[in-house]
BALOVO-502859 format. One record per residue (C-alpha): residue number from 1; x, y, z. Coordinates in steps of 0.02 Angstrom, whole numbers, plus 32768, in hexadecimal, padded with zeros to 4 digits. Example, Ala and Ser with C-alpha at 12.3 -4.5 7.8 and 13.67 -1.06 7.14 Angstrom:
% residues 2
@i 1&c1 8267&c2 7F1F&c3 8186 $
@i 2&c1 82AC&c2 7FCB&c3 8165 $
% end
This chain:
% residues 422
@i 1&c1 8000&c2 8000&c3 8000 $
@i 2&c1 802D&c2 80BC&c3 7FDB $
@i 3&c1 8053&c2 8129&c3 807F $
@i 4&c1 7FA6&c2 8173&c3 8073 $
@i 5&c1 7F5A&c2 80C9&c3 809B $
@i 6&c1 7FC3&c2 8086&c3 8104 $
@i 7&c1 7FA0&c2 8128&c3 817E $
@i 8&c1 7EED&c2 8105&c3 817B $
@i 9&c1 7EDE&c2 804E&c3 816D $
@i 10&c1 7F84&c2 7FEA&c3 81C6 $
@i 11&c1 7F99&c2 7FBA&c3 8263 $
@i 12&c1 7EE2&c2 7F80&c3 8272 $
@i 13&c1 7E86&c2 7F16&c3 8210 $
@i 14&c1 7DC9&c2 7F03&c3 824B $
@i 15&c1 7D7D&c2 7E60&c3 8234 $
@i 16&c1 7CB4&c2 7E3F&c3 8227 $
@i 17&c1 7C4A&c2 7E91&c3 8293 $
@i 18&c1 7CEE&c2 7EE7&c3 8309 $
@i 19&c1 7CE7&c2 7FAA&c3 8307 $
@i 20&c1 7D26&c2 7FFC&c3 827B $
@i 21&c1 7D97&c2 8074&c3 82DE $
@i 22&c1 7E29&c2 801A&c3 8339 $
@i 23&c1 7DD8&c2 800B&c3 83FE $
@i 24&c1 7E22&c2 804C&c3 8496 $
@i 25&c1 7E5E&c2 7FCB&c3 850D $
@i 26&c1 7E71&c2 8026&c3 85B0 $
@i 27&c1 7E9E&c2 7FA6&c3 8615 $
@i 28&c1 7F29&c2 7F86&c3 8677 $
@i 29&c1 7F3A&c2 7EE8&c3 8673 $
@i 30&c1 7EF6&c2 7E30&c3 8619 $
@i 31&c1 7EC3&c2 7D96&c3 865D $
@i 32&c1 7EE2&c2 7CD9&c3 864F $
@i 33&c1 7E9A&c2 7C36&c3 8671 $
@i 34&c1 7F1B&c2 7BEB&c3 86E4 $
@i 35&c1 7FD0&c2 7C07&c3 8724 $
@i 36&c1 8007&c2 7B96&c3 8699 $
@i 37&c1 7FCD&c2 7C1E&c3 8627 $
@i 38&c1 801A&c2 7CA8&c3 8680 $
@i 39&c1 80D0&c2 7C35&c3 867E $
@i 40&c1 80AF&c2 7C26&c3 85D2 $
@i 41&c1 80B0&c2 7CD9&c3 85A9 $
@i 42&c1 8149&c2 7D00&c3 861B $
@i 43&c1 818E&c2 7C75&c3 85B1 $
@i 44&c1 817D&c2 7CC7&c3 8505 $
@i 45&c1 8132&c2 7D76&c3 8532 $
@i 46&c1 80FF&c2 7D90&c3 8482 $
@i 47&c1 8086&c2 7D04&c3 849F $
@i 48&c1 800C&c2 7D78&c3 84E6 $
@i 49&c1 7FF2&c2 7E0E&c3 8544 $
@i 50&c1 8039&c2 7E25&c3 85F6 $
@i 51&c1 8018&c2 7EDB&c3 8626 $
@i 52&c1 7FF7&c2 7F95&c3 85E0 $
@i 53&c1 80B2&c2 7FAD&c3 861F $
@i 54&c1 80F9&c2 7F91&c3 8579 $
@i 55&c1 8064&c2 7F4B&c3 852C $
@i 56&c1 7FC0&c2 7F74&c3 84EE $
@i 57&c1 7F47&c2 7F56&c3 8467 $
@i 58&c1 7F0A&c2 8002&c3 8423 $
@i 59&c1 7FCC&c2 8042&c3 8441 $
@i 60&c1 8008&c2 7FA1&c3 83E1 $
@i 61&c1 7F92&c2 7FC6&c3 8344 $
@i 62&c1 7FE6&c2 806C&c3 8334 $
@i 63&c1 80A1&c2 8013&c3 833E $
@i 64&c1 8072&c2 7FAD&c3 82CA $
@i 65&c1 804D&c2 804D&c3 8257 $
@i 66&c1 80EA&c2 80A3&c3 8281 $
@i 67&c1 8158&c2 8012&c3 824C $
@i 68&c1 80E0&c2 7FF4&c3 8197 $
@i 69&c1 80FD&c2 809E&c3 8187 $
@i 70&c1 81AA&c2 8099&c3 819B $
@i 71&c1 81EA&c2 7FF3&c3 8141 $
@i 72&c1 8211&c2 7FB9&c3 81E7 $
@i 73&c1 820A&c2 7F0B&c3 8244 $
@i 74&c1 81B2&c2 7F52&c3 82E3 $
@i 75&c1 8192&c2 7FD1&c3 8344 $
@i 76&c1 8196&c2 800E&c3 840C $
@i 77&c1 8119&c2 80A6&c3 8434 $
@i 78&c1 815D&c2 8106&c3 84DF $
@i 79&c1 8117&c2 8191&c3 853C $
@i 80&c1 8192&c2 8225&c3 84F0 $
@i 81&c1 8200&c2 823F&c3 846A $
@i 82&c1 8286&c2 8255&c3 84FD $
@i 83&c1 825E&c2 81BC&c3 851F $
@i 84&c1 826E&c2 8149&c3 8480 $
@i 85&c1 831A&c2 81A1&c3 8476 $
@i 86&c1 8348&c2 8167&c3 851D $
@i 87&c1 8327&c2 80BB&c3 8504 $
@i 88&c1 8362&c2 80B1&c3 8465 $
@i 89&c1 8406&c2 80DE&c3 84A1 $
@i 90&c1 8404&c2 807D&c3 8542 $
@i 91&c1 83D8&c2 7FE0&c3 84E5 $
@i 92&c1 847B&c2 7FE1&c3 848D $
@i 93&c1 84E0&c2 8049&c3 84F5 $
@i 94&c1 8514&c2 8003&c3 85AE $
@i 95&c1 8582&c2 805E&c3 8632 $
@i 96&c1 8630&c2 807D&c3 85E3 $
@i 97&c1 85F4&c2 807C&c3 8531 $
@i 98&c1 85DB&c2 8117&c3 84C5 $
@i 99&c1 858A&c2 814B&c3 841F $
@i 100&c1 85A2&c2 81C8&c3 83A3 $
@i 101&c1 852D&c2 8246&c3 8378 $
@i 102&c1 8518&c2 82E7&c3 8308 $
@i 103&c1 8513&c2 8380&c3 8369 $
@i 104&c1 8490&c2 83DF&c3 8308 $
@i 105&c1 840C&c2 837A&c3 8376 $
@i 106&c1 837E&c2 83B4&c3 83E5 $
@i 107&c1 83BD&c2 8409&c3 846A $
@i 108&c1 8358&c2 8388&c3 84F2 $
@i 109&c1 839E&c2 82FE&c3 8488 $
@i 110&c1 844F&c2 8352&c3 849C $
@i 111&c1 8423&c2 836D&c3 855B $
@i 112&c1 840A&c2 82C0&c3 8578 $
@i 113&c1 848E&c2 827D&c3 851A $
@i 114&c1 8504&c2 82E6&c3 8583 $
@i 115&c1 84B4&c2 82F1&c3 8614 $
@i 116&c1 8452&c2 8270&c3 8649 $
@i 117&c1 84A7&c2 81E0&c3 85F3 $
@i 118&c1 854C&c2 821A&c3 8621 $
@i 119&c1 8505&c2 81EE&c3 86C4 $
@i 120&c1 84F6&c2 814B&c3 86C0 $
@i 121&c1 8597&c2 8128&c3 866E $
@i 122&c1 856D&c2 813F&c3 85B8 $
@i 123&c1 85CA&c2 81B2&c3 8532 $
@i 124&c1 859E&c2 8226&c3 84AC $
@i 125&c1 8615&c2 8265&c3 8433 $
@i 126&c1 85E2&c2 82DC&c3 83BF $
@i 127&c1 861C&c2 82F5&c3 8307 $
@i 128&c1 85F3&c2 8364&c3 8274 $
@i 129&c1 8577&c2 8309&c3 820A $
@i 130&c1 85AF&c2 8368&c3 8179 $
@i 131&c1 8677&c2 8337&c3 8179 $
@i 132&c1 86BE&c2 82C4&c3 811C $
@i 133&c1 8691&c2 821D&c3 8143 $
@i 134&c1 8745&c2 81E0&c3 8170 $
@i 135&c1 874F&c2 8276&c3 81F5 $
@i 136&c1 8694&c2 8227&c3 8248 $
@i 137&c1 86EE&c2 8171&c3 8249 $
@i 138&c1 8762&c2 81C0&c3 82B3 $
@i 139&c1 86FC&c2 81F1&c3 833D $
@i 140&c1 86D0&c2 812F&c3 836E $
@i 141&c1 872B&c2 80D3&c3 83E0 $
@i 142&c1 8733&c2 8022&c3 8411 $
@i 143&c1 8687&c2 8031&c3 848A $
@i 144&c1 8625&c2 809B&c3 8413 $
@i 145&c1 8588&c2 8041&c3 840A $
@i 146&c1 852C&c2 80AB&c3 8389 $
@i 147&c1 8513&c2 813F&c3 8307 $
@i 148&c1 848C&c2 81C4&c3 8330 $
@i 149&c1 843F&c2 825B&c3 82B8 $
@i 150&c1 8399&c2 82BA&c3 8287 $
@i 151&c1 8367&c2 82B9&c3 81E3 $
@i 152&c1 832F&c2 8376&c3 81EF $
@i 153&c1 8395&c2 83AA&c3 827A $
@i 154&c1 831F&c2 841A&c3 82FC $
@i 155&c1 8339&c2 84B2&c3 82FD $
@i 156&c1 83D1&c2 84C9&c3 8274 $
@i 157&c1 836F&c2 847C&c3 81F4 $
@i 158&c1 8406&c2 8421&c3 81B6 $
@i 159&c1 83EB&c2 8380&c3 814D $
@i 160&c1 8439&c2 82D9&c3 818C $
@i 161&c1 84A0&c2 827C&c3 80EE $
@i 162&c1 843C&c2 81E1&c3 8130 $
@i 163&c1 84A8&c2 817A&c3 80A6 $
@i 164&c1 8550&c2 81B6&c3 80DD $
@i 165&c1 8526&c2 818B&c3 81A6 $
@i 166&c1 84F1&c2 80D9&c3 8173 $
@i 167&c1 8593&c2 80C4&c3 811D $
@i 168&c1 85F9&c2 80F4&c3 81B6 $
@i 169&c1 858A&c2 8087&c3 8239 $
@i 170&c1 8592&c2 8007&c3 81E0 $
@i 171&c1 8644&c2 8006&c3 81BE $
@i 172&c1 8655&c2 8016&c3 8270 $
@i 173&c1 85D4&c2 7F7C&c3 82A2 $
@i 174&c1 8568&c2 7FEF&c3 82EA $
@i 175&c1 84AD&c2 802A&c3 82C4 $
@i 176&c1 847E&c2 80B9&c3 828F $
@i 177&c1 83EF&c2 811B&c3 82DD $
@i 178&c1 8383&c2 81A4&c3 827C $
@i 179&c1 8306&c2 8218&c3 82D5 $
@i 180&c1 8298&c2 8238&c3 8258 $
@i 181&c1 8217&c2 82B2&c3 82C2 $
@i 182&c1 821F&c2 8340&c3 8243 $
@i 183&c1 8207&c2 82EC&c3 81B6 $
@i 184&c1 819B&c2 8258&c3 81D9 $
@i 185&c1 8188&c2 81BD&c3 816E $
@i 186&c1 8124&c2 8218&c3 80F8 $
@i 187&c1 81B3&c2 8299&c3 80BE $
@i 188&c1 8244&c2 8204&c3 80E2 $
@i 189&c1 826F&c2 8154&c3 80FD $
@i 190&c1 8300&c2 814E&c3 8160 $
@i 191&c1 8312&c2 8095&c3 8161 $
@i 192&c1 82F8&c2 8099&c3 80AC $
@i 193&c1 83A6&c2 8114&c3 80A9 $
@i 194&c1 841F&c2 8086&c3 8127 $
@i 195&c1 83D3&c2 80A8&c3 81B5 $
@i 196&c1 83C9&c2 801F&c3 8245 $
@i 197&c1 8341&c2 8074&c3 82BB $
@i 198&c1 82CF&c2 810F&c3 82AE $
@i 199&c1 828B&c2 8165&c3 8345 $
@i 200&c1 8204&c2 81E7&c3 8342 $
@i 201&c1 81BA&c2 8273&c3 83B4 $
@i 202&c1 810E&c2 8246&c3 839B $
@i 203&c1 80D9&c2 82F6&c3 83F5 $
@i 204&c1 8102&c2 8350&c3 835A $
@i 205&c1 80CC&c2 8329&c3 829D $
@i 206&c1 8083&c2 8278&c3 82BA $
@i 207&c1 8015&c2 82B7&c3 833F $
@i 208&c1 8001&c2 836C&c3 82F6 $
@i 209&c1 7F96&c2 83BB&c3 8363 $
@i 210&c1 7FF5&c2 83CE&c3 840A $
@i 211&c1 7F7D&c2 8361&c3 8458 $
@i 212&c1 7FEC&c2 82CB&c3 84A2 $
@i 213&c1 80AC&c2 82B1&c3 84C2 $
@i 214&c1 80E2&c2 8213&c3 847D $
@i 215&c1 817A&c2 81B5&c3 843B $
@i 216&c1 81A2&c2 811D&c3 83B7 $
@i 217&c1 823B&c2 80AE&c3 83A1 $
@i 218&c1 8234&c2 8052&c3 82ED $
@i 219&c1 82B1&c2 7FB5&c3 82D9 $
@i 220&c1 82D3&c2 7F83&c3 8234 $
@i 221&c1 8300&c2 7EDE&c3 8242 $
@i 222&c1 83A7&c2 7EE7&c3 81CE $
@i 223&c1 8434&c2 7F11&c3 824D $
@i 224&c1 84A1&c2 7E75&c3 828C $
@i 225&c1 849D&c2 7E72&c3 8348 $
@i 226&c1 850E&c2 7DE9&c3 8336 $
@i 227&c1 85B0&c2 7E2E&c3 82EE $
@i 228&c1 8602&c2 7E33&c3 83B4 $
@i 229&c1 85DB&c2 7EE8&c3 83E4 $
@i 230&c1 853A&c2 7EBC&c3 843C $
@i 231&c1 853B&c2 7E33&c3 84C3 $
@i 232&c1 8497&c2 7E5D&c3 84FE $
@i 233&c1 8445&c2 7E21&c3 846E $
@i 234&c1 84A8&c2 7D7B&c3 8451 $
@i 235&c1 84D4&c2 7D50&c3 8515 $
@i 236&c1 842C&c2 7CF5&c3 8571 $
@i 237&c1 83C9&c2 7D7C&c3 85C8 $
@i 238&c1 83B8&c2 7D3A&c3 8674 $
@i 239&c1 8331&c2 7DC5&c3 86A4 $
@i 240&c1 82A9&c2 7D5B&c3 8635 $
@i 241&c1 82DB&c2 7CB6&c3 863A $
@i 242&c1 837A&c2 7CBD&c3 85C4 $
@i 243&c1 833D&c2 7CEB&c3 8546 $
@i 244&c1 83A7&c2 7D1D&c3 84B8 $
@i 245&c1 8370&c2 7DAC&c3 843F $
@i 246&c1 83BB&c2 7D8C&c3 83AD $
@i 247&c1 83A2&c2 7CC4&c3 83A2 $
@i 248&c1 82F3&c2 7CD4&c3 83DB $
@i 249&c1 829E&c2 7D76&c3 838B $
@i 250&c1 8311&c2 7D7D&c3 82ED $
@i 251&c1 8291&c2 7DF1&c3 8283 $
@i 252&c1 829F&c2 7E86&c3 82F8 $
@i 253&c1 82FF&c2 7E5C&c3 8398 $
@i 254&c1 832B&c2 7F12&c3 83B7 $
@i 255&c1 827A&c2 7F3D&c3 83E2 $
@i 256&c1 8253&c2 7EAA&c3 843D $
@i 257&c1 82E6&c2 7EB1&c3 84B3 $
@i 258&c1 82C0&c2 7F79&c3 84D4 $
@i 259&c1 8212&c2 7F43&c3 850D $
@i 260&c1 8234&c2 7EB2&c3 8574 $
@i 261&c1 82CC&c2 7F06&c3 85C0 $
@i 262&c1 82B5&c2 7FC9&c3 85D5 $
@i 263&c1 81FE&c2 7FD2&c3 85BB $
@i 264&c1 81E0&c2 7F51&c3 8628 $
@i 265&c1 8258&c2 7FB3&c3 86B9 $
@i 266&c1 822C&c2 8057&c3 8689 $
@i 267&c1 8178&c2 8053&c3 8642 $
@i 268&c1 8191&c2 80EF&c3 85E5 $
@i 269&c1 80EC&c2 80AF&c3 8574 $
@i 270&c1 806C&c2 8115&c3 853B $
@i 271&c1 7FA4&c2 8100&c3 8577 $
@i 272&c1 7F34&c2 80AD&c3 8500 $
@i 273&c1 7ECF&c2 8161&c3 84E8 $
@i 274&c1 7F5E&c2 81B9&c3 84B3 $
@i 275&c1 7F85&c2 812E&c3 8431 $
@i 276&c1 7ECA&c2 8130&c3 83F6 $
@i 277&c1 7EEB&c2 81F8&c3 83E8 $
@i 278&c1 7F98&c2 81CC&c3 837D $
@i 279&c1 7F49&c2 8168&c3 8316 $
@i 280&c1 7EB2&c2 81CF&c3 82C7 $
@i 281&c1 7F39&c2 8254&c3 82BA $
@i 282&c1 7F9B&c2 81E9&c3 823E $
@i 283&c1 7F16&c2 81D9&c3 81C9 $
@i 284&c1 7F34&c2 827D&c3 81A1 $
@i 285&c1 7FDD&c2 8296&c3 8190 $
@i 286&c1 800B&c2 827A&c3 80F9 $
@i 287&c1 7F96&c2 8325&c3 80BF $
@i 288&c1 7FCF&c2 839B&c3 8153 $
@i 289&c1 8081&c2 8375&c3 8128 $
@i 290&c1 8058&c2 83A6&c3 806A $
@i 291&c1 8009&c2 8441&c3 80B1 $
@i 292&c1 80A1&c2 8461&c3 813A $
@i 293&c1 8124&c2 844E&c3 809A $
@i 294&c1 80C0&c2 84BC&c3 802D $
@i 295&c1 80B1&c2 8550&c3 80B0 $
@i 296&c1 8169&c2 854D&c3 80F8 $
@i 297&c1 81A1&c2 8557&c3 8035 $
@i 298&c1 8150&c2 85F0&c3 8030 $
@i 299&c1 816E&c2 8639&c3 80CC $
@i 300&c1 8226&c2 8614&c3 80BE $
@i 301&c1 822E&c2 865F&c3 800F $
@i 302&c1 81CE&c2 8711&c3 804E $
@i 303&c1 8244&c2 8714&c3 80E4 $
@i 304&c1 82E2&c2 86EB&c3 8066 $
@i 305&c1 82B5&c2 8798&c3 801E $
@i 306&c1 82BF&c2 87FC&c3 80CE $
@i 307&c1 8370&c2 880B&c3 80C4 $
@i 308&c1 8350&c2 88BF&c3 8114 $
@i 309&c1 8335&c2 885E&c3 81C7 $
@i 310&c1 8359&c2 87B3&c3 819E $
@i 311&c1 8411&c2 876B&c3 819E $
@i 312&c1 83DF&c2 86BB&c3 8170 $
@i 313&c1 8357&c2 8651&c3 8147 $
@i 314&c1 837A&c2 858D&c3 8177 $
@i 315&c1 82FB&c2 851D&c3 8112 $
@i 316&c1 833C&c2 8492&c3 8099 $
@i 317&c1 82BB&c2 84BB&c3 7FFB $
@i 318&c1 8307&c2 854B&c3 7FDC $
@i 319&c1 838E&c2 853D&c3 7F56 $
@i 320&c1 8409&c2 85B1&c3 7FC7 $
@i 321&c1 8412&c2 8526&c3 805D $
@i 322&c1 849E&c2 84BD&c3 8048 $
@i 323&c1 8447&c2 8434&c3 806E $
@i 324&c1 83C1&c2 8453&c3 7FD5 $
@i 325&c1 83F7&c2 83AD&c3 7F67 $
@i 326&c1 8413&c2 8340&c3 7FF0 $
@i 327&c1 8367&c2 837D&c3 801F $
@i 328&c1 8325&c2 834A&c3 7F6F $
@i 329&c1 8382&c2 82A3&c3 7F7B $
@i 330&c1 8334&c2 826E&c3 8027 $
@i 331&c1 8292&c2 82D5&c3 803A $
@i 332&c1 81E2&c2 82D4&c3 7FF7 $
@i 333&c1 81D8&c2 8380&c3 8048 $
@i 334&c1 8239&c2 83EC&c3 80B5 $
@i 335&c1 81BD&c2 83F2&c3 814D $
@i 336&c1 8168&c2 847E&c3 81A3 $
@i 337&c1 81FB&c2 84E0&c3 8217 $
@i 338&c1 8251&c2 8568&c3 81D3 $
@i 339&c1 82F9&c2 85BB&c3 8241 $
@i 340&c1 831A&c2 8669&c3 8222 $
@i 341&c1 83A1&c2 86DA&c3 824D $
@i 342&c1 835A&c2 878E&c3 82A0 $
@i 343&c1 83E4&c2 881A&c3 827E $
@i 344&c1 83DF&c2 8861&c3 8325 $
@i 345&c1 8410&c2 87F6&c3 8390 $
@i 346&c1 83A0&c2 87B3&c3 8432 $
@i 347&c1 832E&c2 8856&c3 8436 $
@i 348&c1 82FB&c2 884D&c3 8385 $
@i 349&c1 82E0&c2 87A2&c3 8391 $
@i 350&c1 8269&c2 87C7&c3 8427 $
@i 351&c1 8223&c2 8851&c3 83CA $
@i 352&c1 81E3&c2 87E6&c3 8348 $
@i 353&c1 81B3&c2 8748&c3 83A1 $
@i 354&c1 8141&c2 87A6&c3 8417 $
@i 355&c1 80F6&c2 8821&c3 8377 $
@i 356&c1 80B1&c2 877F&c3 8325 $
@i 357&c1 7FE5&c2 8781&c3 833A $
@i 358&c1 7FC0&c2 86EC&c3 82E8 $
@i 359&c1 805E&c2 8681&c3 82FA $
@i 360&c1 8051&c2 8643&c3 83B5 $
@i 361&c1 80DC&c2 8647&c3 842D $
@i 362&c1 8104&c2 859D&c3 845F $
@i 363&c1 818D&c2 852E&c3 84A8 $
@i 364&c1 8136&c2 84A4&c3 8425 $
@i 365&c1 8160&c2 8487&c3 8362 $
@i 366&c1 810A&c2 8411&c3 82D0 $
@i 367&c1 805D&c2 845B&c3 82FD $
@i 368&c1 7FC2&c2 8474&c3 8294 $
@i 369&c1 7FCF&c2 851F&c3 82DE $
@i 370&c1 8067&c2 859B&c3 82A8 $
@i 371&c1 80C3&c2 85A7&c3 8339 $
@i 372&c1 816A&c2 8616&c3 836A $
@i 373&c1 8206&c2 860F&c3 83D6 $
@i 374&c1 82A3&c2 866F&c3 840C $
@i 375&c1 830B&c2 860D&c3 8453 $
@i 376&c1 8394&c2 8695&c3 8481 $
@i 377&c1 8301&c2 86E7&c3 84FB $
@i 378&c1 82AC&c2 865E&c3 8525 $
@i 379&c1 82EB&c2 859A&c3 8535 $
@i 380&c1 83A7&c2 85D2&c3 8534 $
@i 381&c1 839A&c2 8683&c3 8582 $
@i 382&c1 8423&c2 8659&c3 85FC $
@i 383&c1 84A9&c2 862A&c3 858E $
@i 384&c1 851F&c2 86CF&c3 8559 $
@i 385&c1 8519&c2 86F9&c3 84B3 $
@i 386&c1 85CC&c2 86CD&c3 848C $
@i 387&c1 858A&c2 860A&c3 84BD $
@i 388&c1 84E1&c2 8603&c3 845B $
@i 389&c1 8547&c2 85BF&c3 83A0 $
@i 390&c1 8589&c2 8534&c3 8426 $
@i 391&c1 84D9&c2 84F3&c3 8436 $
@i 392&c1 84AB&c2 8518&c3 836D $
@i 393&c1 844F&c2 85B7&c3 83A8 $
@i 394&c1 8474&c2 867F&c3 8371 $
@i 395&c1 842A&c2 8703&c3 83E6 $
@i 396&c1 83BD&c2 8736&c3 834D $
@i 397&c1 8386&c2 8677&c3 832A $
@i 398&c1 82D5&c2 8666&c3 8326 $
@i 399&c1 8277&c2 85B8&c3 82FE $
@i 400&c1 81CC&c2 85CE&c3 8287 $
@i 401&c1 8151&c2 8531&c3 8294 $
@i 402&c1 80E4&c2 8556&c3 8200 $
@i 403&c1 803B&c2 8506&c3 820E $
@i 404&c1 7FB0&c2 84D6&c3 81AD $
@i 405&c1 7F54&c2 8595&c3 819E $
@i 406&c1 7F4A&c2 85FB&c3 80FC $
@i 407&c1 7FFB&c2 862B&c3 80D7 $
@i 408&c1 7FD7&c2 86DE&c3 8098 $
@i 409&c1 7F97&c2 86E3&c3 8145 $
@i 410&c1 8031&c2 8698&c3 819C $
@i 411&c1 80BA&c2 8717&c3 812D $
@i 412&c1 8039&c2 87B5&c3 8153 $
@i 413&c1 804C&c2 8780&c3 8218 $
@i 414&c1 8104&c2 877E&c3 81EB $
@i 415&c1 812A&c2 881A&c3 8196 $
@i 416&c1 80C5&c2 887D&c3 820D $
@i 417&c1 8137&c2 8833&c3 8296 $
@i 418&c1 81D4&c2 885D&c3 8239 $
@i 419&c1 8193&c2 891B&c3 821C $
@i 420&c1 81AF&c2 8922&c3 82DE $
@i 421&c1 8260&c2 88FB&c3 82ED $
@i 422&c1 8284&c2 8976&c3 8236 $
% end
């Protein structure tokens, strides 16, 4: 099926007589006939349902979605974005290990790669995901455990050669992870590209209506777990009964070890309502992104022309990005965010963020609703100046999340905002 069916019609299938919309389960919990049955399923915990945990029917219909949508073998649905990230990286990465990853990420992904995971032992090291590929290679060491980028890096706007990282994970027996939030499977197909595992924030174009926070880990099913590198998935796992992941869940034992390790400790899984929510949001994805692509295009080109208050504009479908044919290469469409450079400084930037009438002020992006941020005044306002290009940030950087209004609309909101700062 084409992406516009699979978004309405995968992941369930009703059969006579069973409601046409997939149900919500909300339920905690399943029962069984005896303790035999109960043994059974601790047995082989794909058998059957255990508990909503890691583990429900409506949020398993939408999985099943995600990972048709994607190409992939499986899929994991957690409770955040943050969270598929973490998990992702924790299923692969143990204390003294470390991964590489770009570092034009999402500033919480950057946070709790050095942060939080630096806590318990685990090491990022960041490269340049546009140098050569030779100067990448030699950023992993013996422990590095994996490869990490965004496809559409948030908020640079950069493009991710998905292509050129497979090449170097894979020469380095490692797997290569691809957050594809901005661009959803409708605009790209990471795994399609090399890459091993996809991880979305759910919260922002899949959902597309800020209505629930939500996360999604796809496996594709084509990395070798078994090359040495990974002892957890070839060693018995004697927290479920020795099991082994890659002898007994061959097709996608990535996602199957992340739930019945981390998911099962953690429980970072979403309720069935917000899944239910998810998944009548999907159906219409594959439109709204058409309508995000068209009205960024043309926002980004009016704003290209304000060279009066406007250093730079940062959006990949315009042919003065850098990144414009690797854009065309790997993208369907450029998405919906556009990053612009305020001459100015932070008070300009201010200026025009709180000028906007229509475009809402929000610490959100990927919204039906044009939304705006500053980062210099706002998220980073603490960090000097001279520090914000550390973090990918100017003092006149401000983030546009075009939405789904008219877009004459949208660019006279704009213009009357950059009057005030003229």
């Amino acid at each position: 099926m084409h992406d516009e069916t699979k978004l309405i019609h995968s992941g369930y299938k009703p059969g006579n007589k069973d409601p046409r919309q997939v149900p919500i389960i909300q339920s905690t919990t399943y029962t069984f006939d005896s303790s035999d049955d109960i043994a059974a399923v601790f047995d082989e915990p794909t058998h059957a349902l255990i508990y909503s945990r890691f583990a429900n029917p409506t949020v398993m219909a939408v999985e099943e979605k995600m990972a048709d949508l994607e190409g992939g073998a499986a899929a994991m649905a957690t409770s955040s974005g943050q969270a598929a990230t973490a998990l992702t990286i924790m299923n692969l990465c143990s204390a003294g290990d470390s991964f590489v990853a770009s570092s034009e990420i999402y500033g919480g992904s950057s946070n709790l790669f050095s942060t939080t995971l630096k806590r318990f032992g685990i090491e990022v090291i960041y490269v340049d995901q546009d140098a050569p590929e030779e100067e990448i290679a030699a950023a992993f060491k013996p422990n590095t455990k994996a490869l990490f980028g965004e496809i559409l890096a948030n908020p640079a706007m950069s493009v991710l050669d998905v292509e050129k990282f497979a090449r170097i994970a894979h020469a380095q027996g490692v797997p290569l992870i691809v957050d594809n939030t901005f661009a959803t499977p409708v605009l790209c197909k990471p795994i399609e590209l090399g890459a091993d595992i996809v991880v979305h924030s759910t919260s922002k174009y899949l959902d597309g209506h800020a209505i629930q926070v939500g996360g999604m880990i796809i496996d594709s099913g084509k990395f070798d777990y078994t090359n040495g590198k990974f002892p957890g998935f070839t060693e018995p796992d004697e927290s479920y009964h020795g099991v082994v992941y890659t002898r007994d869940y061959a097709v996608a034992p990535f996602v199957i070890k992340a739930r019945m390790q981390l998911q099962r400790d953690f429980g970072a899984y979403p309720a069935a309502h917000s899944a239910f929510m998810l998944s009548n949001s999907l159906e219409s994805l594959d439109v709204r992104m058409q309508r995000h692509c068209e009205n960024a295009q043309k926002v980004a080109e009016y704003l290209a022309t304000r060279t009066d208050v406007i250093s730079e504009v940062r959006y990949p479908g315009l042919e003065s990005s850098p990144y414009y044919e690797l854009a065309r290469k790997q993208l369907k469409g450029n998405s919906g965010v556009v990053t612009i450079d305020i001459k100015g400084g932070r008070e300009a930037g201010t200026k025009f963020m709180d000028a906007l009438k229509l475009v809402t002020r929000q610490v959100h992006v990927a919204d039906a609703r044009s939304c705006v941020l500053h980062p210099a005044s706002t998220t980073h306002r603490q960090v000097p100046d001279e520090q914000l290009p550390s973090v990918g940030i100017t003092p006149g950087l401000v983030r546009l999340s075009i939405g789904l209004e008219n877009v004459e609309d949208l660019i006279e909101d704009i213009e009357q905002a950059l009057a005030a700062i003229e």
